[in-house]
N, C-alpha and C positions, 0 to 999 in steps of 0.2 A: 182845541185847547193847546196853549203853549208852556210847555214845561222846560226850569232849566236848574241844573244841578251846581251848588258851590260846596265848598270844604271853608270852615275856619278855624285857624289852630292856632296855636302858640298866643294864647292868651298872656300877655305881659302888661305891669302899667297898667291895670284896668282899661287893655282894648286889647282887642285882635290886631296881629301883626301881618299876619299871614292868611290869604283868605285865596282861595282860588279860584275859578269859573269864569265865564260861566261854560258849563256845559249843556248841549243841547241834546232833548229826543230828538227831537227836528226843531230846523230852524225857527224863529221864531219871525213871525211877519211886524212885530213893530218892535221897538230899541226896547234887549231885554236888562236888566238892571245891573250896575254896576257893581265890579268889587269893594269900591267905597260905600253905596247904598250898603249892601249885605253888611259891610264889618259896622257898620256904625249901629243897624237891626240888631245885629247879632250880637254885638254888645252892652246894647240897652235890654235885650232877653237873657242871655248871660251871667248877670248880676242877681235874679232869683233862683233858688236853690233848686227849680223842677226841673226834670226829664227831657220834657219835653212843652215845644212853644208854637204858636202862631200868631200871625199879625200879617198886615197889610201895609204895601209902600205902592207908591204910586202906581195901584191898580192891580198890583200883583200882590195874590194871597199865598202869604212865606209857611210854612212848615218844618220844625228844625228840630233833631235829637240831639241830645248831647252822644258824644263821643266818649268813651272810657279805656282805659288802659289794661285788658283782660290778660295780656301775654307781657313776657319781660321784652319781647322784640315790638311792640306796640308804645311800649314807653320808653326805649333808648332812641326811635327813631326823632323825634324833637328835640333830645337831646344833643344832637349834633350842633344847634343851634346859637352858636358863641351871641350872649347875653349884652347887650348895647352898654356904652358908658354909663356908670351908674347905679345900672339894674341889679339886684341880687337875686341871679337864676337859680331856683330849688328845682334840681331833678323831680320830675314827676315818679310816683309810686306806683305797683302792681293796686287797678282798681281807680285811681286818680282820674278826676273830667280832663279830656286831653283836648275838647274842641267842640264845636257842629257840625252835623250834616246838615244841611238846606235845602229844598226844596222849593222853589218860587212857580207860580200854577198862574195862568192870565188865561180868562176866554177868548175866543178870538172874536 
């Protein structure tokens, strides 16, 4: 089985901005998916209001929590993030969705 870990945060604009991975258990023996795959996943799951999601992209079956803002040091660290031309950035709140965790699973 090939397992591989992303993060996506800074949900602005209706997308992810910020998506990171992949990380591996171990390597993965064929091309494991991109940061553009996941944010564009992770964004179409995102937009309903659950906890938690799954789906399938090219072969690989996703698994993702939402991420939440439990401590004040958990929601100033995005904060740091000067807000693109245009955008009106609202600091997130103690308790606010601050992201996903992802999980992407392939057999081998």
């Amino acid at each position: 089985m090939q397992i591989s870990v992303f993060t996506a945060g800074n949900y602005r604009n209706g997308k992810f901005d910020r998506v990171k991975g992949p990380a591996f258990v171990q390597m993965p023996t064929s091309e494991p998916l991109s940061s553009e795959q996941i944010a564009t996943w992770a964004t179409s799951q995102y937009a309903t209001p659950a906890k938690s999601y799954s789906g399938t992209v090219d072969g690989w079956q996703l698994y993702a929590e939402r991420v939440f803002g439990t401590e004040d040091r958990c929601i100033t660290c995005p904060g740091g993030i000067a807000p693109a031309p245009g955008d009106s950035y609202v600091a997130p709140k103690r308790g606010d969705s601050l992201g996903l965790f992802v999980i992407a699973v392939r057999n081998r």
